[in-house]
ROFI-860335 format. One record per residue (C-alpha): y, z, x. Coordinates in steps of 0.2 Angstrom, whole numbers, plus 5000, padded with zeros to 4 digits. Layout:
BEGIN
YZX;...
This chain:
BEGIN
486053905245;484953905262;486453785268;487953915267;486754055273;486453955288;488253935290;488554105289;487354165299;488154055314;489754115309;489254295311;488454265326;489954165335;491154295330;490054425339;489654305353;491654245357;492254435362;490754475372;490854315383;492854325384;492454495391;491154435403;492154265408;493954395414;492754505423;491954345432;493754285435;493154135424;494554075417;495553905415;497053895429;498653825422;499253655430;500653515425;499353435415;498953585403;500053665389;499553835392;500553945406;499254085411;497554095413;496354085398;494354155398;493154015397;491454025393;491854005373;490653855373;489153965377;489654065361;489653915348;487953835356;487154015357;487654055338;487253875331;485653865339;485054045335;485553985315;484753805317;482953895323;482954025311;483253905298;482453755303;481353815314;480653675330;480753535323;481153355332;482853375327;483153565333;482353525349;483553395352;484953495348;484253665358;484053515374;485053415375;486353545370;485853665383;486153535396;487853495393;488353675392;487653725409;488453545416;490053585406;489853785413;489853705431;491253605426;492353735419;491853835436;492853735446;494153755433;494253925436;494653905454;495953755452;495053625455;494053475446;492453435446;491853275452;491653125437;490153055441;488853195441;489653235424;489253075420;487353045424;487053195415;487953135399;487052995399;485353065401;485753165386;486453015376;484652945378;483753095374;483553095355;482752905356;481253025362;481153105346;481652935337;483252995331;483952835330;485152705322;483952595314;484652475305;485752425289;485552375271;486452225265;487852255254;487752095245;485852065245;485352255246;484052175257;483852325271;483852245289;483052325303;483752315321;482452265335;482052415346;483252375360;484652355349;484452525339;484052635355;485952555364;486952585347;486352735348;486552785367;488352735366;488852805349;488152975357;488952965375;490452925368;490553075354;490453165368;491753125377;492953105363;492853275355;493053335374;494853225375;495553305358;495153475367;497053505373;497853605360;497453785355;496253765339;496153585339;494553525342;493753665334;494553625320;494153465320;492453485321;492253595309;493053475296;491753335301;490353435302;490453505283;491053335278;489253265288;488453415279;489053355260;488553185267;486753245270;486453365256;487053195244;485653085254;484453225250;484353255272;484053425271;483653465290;485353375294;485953465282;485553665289;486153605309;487853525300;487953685291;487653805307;488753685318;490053715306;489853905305;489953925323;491353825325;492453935312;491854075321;492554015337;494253955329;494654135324;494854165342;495453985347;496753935335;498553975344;498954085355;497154045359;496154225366;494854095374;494453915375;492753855373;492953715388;491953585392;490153665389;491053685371;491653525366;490253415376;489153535366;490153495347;490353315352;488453285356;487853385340;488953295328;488253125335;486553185331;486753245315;487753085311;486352985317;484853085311;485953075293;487252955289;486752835303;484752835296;484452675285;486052655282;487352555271;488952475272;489652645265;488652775274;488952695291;491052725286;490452905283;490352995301;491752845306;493152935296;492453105297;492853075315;493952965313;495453085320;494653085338;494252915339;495752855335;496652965349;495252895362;495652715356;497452735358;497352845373;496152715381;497552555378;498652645386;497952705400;497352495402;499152455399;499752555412;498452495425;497452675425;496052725426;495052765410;494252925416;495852985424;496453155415;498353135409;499553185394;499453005384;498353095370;499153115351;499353305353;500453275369;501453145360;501853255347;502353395356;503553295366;504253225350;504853425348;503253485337;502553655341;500753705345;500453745328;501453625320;500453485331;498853565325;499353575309;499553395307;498053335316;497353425305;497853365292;497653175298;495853225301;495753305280;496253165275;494853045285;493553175278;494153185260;494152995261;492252985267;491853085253;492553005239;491952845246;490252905248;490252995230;490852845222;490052705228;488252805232;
Protein backbone atom coordinates (compact mmCIF):
# COMPACT_ATOMS: atom_id res chain seq x y z
CA UNK A 1 0.00 0.00 0.00
CA UNK A 2 2.95 2.48 1.11
CA UNK A 3 3.96 1.92 -2.78
CA UNK A 4 0.84 3.42 -4.55
CA UNK A 5 0.68 6.20 -1.83
CA UNK A 6 4.26 7.11 -2.88
CA UNK A 7 3.05 7.14 -6.18
CA UNK A 8 0.48 9.19 -5.66
CA UNK A 9 1.86 11.56 -3.73
CA UNK A 10 4.66 12.36 -6.65
CA UNK A 11 1.76 12.44 -8.88
CA UNK A 12 0.05 15.09 -6.90
CA UNK A 13 2.98 16.94 -6.65
CA UNK A 14 4.13 16.95 -10.41
CA UNK A 15 0.70 17.89 -11.52
CA UNK A 16 1.16 20.98 -9.17
CA UNK A 17 4.65 21.56 -9.98
CA UNK A 18 4.24 21.27 -14.11
CA UNK A 19 1.94 24.60 -14.45
CA UNK A 20 3.87 26.64 -11.90
CA UNK A 21 7.26 26.11 -13.86
CA UNK A 22 5.45 26.46 -17.43
CA UNK A 23 4.50 29.65 -16.01
CA UNK A 24 7.72 30.71 -14.72
CA UNK A 25 9.82 29.09 -17.90
CA UNK A 26 7.32 31.65 -20.56
CA UNK A 27 7.87 34.54 -18.18
CA UNK A 28 11.91 33.71 -18.29
CA UNK A 29 11.38 33.39 -22.12
CA UNK A 30 12.67 29.75 -21.26
CA UNK A 31 11.57 27.95 -23.88
CA UNK A 32 12.61 25.42 -26.63
CA UNK A 33 13.29 27.31 -30.32
CA UNK A 34 11.88 25.36 -33.14
CA UNK A 35 14.67 24.31 -35.77
CA UNK A 36 14.87 21.69 -38.99
CA UNK A 37 15.65 19.15 -36.55
CA UNK A 38 12.68 19.22 -34.14
CA UNK A 39 8.87 18.41 -34.92
CA UNK A 40 7.37 21.16 -33.13
CA UNK A 41 6.79 24.67 -34.94
CA UNK A 42 6.51 27.20 -31.98
CA UNK A 43 8.15 27.67 -29.08
CA UNK A 44 7.55 25.24 -25.99
CA UNK A 45 8.14 26.23 -22.01
CA UNK A 46 11.03 24.20 -20.74
CA UNK A 47 11.73 23.65 -17.28
CA UNK A 48 9.35 20.49 -17.05
CA UNK A 49 12.31 18.44 -15.79
CA UNK A 50 12.53 20.52 -12.58
CA UNK A 51 8.93 19.46 -11.91
CA UNK A 52 9.38 15.52 -12.17
CA UNK A 53 12.84 15.55 -10.09
CA UNK A 54 11.18 18.18 -7.46
CA UNK A 55 7.97 15.86 -7.06
CA UNK A 56 9.85 12.31 -7.06
CA UNK A 57 12.36 13.48 -4.68
CA UNK A 58 9.97 15.25 -2.28
CA UNK A 59 7.74 11.52 -2.34
CA UNK A 60 11.23 9.44 -2.19
CA UNK A 61 12.29 11.48 1.24
CA UNK A 62 9.03 11.41 2.62
CA UNK A 63 8.67 7.86 2.27
CA UNK A 64 12.05 6.58 2.49
CA UNK A 65 13.61 8.97 4.17
CA UNK A 66 17.94 9.62 3.61
CA UNK A 67 18.94 6.60 2.99
CA UNK A 68 22.16 5.54 0.61
CA UNK A 69 19.66 5.12 -2.08
CA UNK A 70 17.60 8.51 -1.66
CA UNK A 71 20.81 10.34 -1.54
CA UNK A 72 21.90 8.96 -4.65
CA UNK A 73 18.92 9.88 -6.39
CA UNK A 74 18.47 13.51 -4.57
CA UNK A 75 22.59 14.02 -5.92
CA UNK A 76 23.25 12.82 -8.42
CA UNK A 77 19.77 13.84 -9.67
CA UNK A 78 20.14 17.30 -8.70
CA UNK A 79 23.26 17.45 -10.92
CA UNK A 80 21.98 16.59 -14.13
CA UNK A 81 19.12 18.78 -13.73
CA UNK A 82 21.06 21.93 -13.12
CA UNK A 83 23.46 20.60 -16.16
CA UNK A 84 20.46 19.75 -18.17
CA UNK A 85 18.89 23.37 -16.96
CA UNK A 86 22.16 25.03 -18.47
CA UNK A 87 21.54 22.92 -21.40
CA UNK A 88 18.14 23.63 -22.19
CA UNK A 89 19.33 27.41 -21.50
CA UNK A 90 20.97 27.55 -24.59
CA UNK A 91 18.08 26.05 -26.21
CA UNK A 92 16.01 28.82 -25.41
CA UNK A 93 18.17 31.04 -27.30
CA UNK A 94 18.82 28.86 -30.31
CA UNK A 95 21.66 27.61 -29.78
CA UNK A 96 23.55 24.16 -28.48
CA UNK A 97 25.32 23.55 -25.76
CA UNK A 98 28.75 22.31 -25.99
CA UNK A 99 29.12 18.21 -25.71
CA UNK A 100 31.91 17.74 -23.68
CA UNK A 101 30.89 19.59 -20.49
CA UNK A 102 27.61 17.66 -20.72
CA UNK A 103 29.73 14.80 -20.81
CA UNK A 104 32.17 15.07 -17.80
CA UNK A 105 29.37 15.67 -15.70
CA UNK A 106 27.37 12.59 -16.86
CA UNK A 107 30.07 10.63 -16.09
CA UNK A 108 30.86 11.88 -12.73
CA UNK A 109 27.27 11.04 -11.85
CA UNK A 110 27.41 7.51 -13.64
CA UNK A 111 30.23 6.96 -10.92
CA UNK A 112 28.46 8.40 -8.11
CA UNK A 113 26.35 5.56 -6.61
CA UNK A 114 29.60 3.07 -6.45
CA UNK A 115 30.12 5.51 -3.33
CA UNK A 116 27.20 4.22 -1.81
CA UNK A 117 27.97 0.57 -3.23
CA UNK A 118 25.01 0.67 -5.46
CA UNK A 119 26.51 -1.71 -7.75
CA UNK A 120 26.21 -4.73 -10.24
CA UNK A 121 27.80 -7.29 -8.32
CA UNK A 122 27.74 -10.23 -9.79
CA UNK A 123 25.50 -13.22 -11.15
CA UNK A 124 24.03 -16.57 -10.14
CA UNK A 125 24.64 -19.54 -12.36
CA UNK A 126 21.67 -20.62 -14.09
CA UNK A 127 22.87 -24.14 -14.41
CA UNK A 128 24.87 -24.71 -11.18
CA UNK A 129 22.78 -22.00 -9.12
CA UNK A 130 26.30 -21.45 -7.83
CA UNK A 131 26.25 -17.29 -7.48
CA UNK A 132 29.39 -15.73 -8.99
CA UNK A 133 30.71 -12.46 -7.74
CA UNK A 134 32.52 -10.05 -10.02
CA UNK A 135 35.99 -8.67 -8.78
CA UNK A 136 35.67 -5.02 -7.84
CA UNK A 137 36.82 -3.54 -11.05
CA UNK A 138 34.54 -5.34 -13.09
CA UNK A 139 31.28 -4.64 -11.02
CA UNK A 140 32.14 -0.70 -10.62
CA UNK A 141 32.64 -0.31 -14.91
CA UNK A 142 29.42 -2.46 -15.56
CA UNK A 143 27.97 -0.45 -13.54
CA UNK A 144 29.47 3.16 -14.68
CA UNK A 145 28.49 2.39 -18.31
CA UNK A 146 25.01 0.77 -17.86
CA UNK A 147 24.27 4.19 -15.90
CA UNK A 148 25.86 6.75 -18.45
CA UNK A 149 24.36 5.24 -21.00
CA UNK A 150 20.56 5.02 -19.48
CA UNK A 151 21.28 8.44 -19.48
CA UNK A 152 21.74 9.23 -22.56
CA UNK A 153 19.30 6.77 -24.03
CA UNK A 154 16.15 7.98 -22.44
CA UNK A 155 17.35 11.64 -23.44
CA UNK A 156 17.48 10.39 -27.44
CA UNK A 157 13.86 8.87 -27.29
CA UNK A 158 12.88 12.58 -26.05
CA UNK A 159 11.67 13.66 -29.55
CA UNK A 160 7.96 13.19 -29.68
CA UNK A 161 5.31 14.86 -27.60
CA UNK A 162 4.63 12.31 -24.60
CA UNK A 163 7.17 9.84 -25.61
CA UNK A 164 9.62 9.41 -23.21
CA UNK A 165 7.51 10.04 -20.39
CA UNK A 166 5.59 7.55 -21.31
CA UNK A 167 8.18 5.24 -21.54
CA UNK A 168 9.42 5.73 -18.41
CA UNK A 169 6.55 5.45 -16.76
CA UNK A 170 5.96 1.93 -18.08
CA UNK A 171 9.66 0.85 -17.00
CA UNK A 172 9.49 2.24 -13.87
CA UNK A 173 6.27 0.41 -12.58
CA UNK A 174 7.44 -2.58 -14.42
CA UNK A 175 10.99 -2.09 -12.17
CA UNK A 176 8.62 -1.42 -9.21
CA UNK A 177 6.66 -5.07 -9.68
CA UNK A 178 10.24 -6.36 -10.22
CA UNK A 179 11.26 -5.04 -6.77
CA UNK A 180 8.20 -5.58 -4.77
CA UNK A 181 8.51 -9.71 -6.27
CA UNK A 182 12.38 -9.52 -4.97
CA UNK A 183 10.96 -8.27 -1.61
CA UNK A 184 13.34 -4.72 -2.49
CA UNK A 185 11.29 -2.56 -0.75
CA UNK A 186 13.39 0.73 -0.95
CA UNK A 187 13.69 0.14 -4.78
CA UNK A 188 10.46 -0.45 -4.70
CA UNK A 189 8.98 3.32 -2.95
CA UNK A 190 11.77 5.51 -5.59
CA UNK A 191 10.20 3.15 -8.58
CA UNK A 192 6.91 3.83 -7.39
CA UNK A 193 7.50 8.03 -6.91
CA UNK A 194 9.57 7.98 -10.31
CA UNK A 195 6.53 6.48 -11.84
CA UNK A 196 3.95 8.97 -10.23
CA UNK A 197 5.85 11.93 -11.15
CA UNK A 198 6.26 10.76 -14.62
CA UNK A 199 2.26 10.47 -15.06
CA UNK A 200 1.96 13.62 -13.55
CA UNK A 201 4.15 15.19 -16.08
CA UNK A 202 2.70 13.31 -19.14
CA UNK A 203 -0.77 14.93 -18.49
CA UNK A 204 0.79 18.12 -19.72
CA UNK A 205 3.39 16.44 -22.15
CA UNK A 206 1.56 13.85 -24.19
CA UNK A 207 0.50 15.89 -27.77
CA UNK A 208 -0.06 18.95 -28.40
CA UNK A 209 2.74 18.94 -25.55
CA UNK A 210 1.90 22.39 -23.06
CA UNK A 211 5.75 21.75 -21.91
CA UNK A 212 8.61 19.49 -22.32
CA UNK A 213 10.64 18.40 -19.59
CA UNK A 214 14.05 18.74 -21.57
CA UNK A 215 17.23 17.64 -20.91
CA UNK A 216 17.26 18.27 -17.01
CA UNK A 217 14.08 15.93 -17.44
CA UNK A 218 15.11 13.05 -19.22
CA UNK A 219 18.85 12.92 -17.95
CA UNK A 220 17.11 13.02 -14.70
CA UNK A 221 14.49 9.70 -15.73
CA UNK A 222 17.33 8.03 -17.58
CA UNK A 223 19.77 8.28 -14.31
CA UNK A 224 16.96 7.11 -11.85
CA UNK A 225 15.78 4.21 -13.75
CA UNK A 226 19.52 3.01 -13.95
CA UNK A 227 19.73 3.10 -10.26
CA UNK A 228 16.77 1.46 -9.27
CA UNK A 229 17.51 -1.07 -11.86
CA UNK A 230 20.83 -1.70 -10.24
CA UNK A 231 19.93 -1.22 -6.57
CA UNK A 232 17.01 -3.90 -7.68
CA UNK A 233 17.01 -6.24 -10.52
CA UNK A 234 20.78 -5.72 -11.29
CA UNK A 235 21.63 -6.84 -7.31
CA UNK A 236 22.63 -10.56 -6.96
CA UNK A 237 21.14 -11.22 -9.91
CA UNK A 238 20.15 -14.32 -12.24
CA UNK A 239 20.08 -15.10 -15.74
CA UNK A 240 16.18 -13.90 -15.60
CA UNK A 241 16.49 -10.74 -13.51
CA UNK A 242 19.33 -9.35 -15.48
CA UNK A 243 16.51 -9.70 -18.67
CA UNK A 244 14.26 -7.65 -16.39
CA UNK A 245 15.32 -3.85 -16.69
CA UNK A 246 16.78 -5.10 -20.37
CA UNK A 247 13.17 -5.39 -21.69
CA UNK A 248 11.71 -2.84 -19.47
CA UNK A 249 13.90 -0.66 -21.44
CA UNK A 250 14.21 -2.48 -24.09
CA UNK A 251 12.21 0.29 -26.42
CA UNK A 252 15.08 2.94 -25.84
CA UNK A 253 17.74 0.83 -26.26
CA UNK A 254 16.81 -0.61 -29.28
CA UNK A 255 16.28 3.05 -30.81
CA UNK A 256 20.06 3.98 -29.51
CA UNK A 257 21.41 0.60 -31.10
CA UNK A 258 19.74 1.20 -34.35
CA UNK A 259 20.27 4.92 -34.29
CA UNK A 260 24.02 4.28 -33.34
CA UNK A 261 24.57 1.85 -36.78
CA UNK A 262 23.32 4.19 -38.63
CA UNK A 263 24.99 7.02 -37.76
CA UNK A 264 28.52 4.64 -38.06
CA UNK A 265 27.20 3.53 -41.48
CA UNK A 266 26.82 6.87 -42.59
CA UNK A 267 30.37 7.98 -41.47
CA UNK A 268 28.80 10.41 -38.35
CA UNK A 269 29.39 11.12 -35.58
CA UNK A 270 27.73 9.32 -32.57
CA UNK A 271 27.00 12.30 -30.53
CA UNK A 272 25.93 14.31 -33.53
CA UNK A 273 21.96 15.30 -33.02
CA UNK A 274 19.95 14.14 -36.22
CA UNK A 275 16.38 12.61 -37.37
CA UNK A 276 17.57 8.72 -37.62
CA UNK A 277 15.77 7.82 -34.40
CA UNK A 278 12.46 5.37 -34.57
CA UNK A 279 9.91 8.06 -33.94
CA UNK A 280 11.36 10.08 -36.99
CA UNK A 281 11.13 7.07 -38.98
CA UNK A 282 7.73 6.62 -38.48
CA UNK A 283 6.55 9.94 -38.92
CA UNK A 284 8.22 10.02 -42.24
CA UNK A 285 6.49 6.67 -43.09
CA UNK A 286 3.07 9.00 -42.77
CA UNK A 287 2.28 8.24 -38.91
CA UNK A 288 1.21 11.13 -36.79
CA UNK A 289 2.32 12.38 -33.46
CA UNK A 290 0.09 10.36 -31.79
CA UNK A 291 -0.13 7.56 -33.81
CA UNK A 292 3.91 7.31 -33.47
CA UNK A 293 3.55 7.46 -29.78
CA UNK A 294 1.01 5.19 -29.72
CA UNK A 295 2.84 2.56 -31.14
CA UNK A 296 6.19 3.02 -29.34
CA UNK A 297 4.18 2.53 -26.74
CA UNK A 298 2.91 -0.10 -27.36
CA UNK A 299 6.35 -1.76 -28.51
CA UNK A 300 7.60 -0.63 -25.15
CA UNK A 301 4.10 -2.65 -23.19
CA UNK A 302 4.95 -5.38 -24.81
CA UNK A 303 8.93 -5.38 -23.60
CA UNK A 304 7.39 -4.74 -20.06
CA UNK A 305 4.58 -7.38 -20.07
CA UNK A 306 7.29 -9.81 -21.20
CA UNK A 307 9.64 -8.92 -18.30
CA UNK A 308 6.92 -9.66 -16.16
CA UNK A 309 5.81 -12.85 -17.09
CA UNK A 310 9.33 -14.05 -17.48
CA UNK A 311 10.07 -12.86 -14.03
CA UNK A 312 6.80 -14.31 -12.39
CA UNK A 313 7.30 -17.59 -14.14
CA UNK A 314 10.52 -18.55 -13.90
CA UNK A 315 11.20 -16.53 -10.17
Amino acid sequence: MIYWLAAICSLVLSVLFVPLFRSLALKLGFVDQPNKRKIHRKPIPLMGGTAIYLSCCIAIVSFLGLEPLSITILIGGGVLVIIGLMDDAFKSKGRDFPVWPRVIFYAAVAAFPLIYDIQIMGIRNPASGIYISFPEWVSAIATFFWIFALINMINFIDGVDGLASGVCTLAAFTLLIAALVKGQNDTALVAASLGGASIGFLAYNFYPARIFMGDAGATFLGYTLAVVAVDGAFKKATFVTVLVPLLALGLPIMDTAIVMIRRLIAGKGLHVADKMHTHHTLMRWGLNQVQTVSFLYLIAALFSLLSILLLLTTG
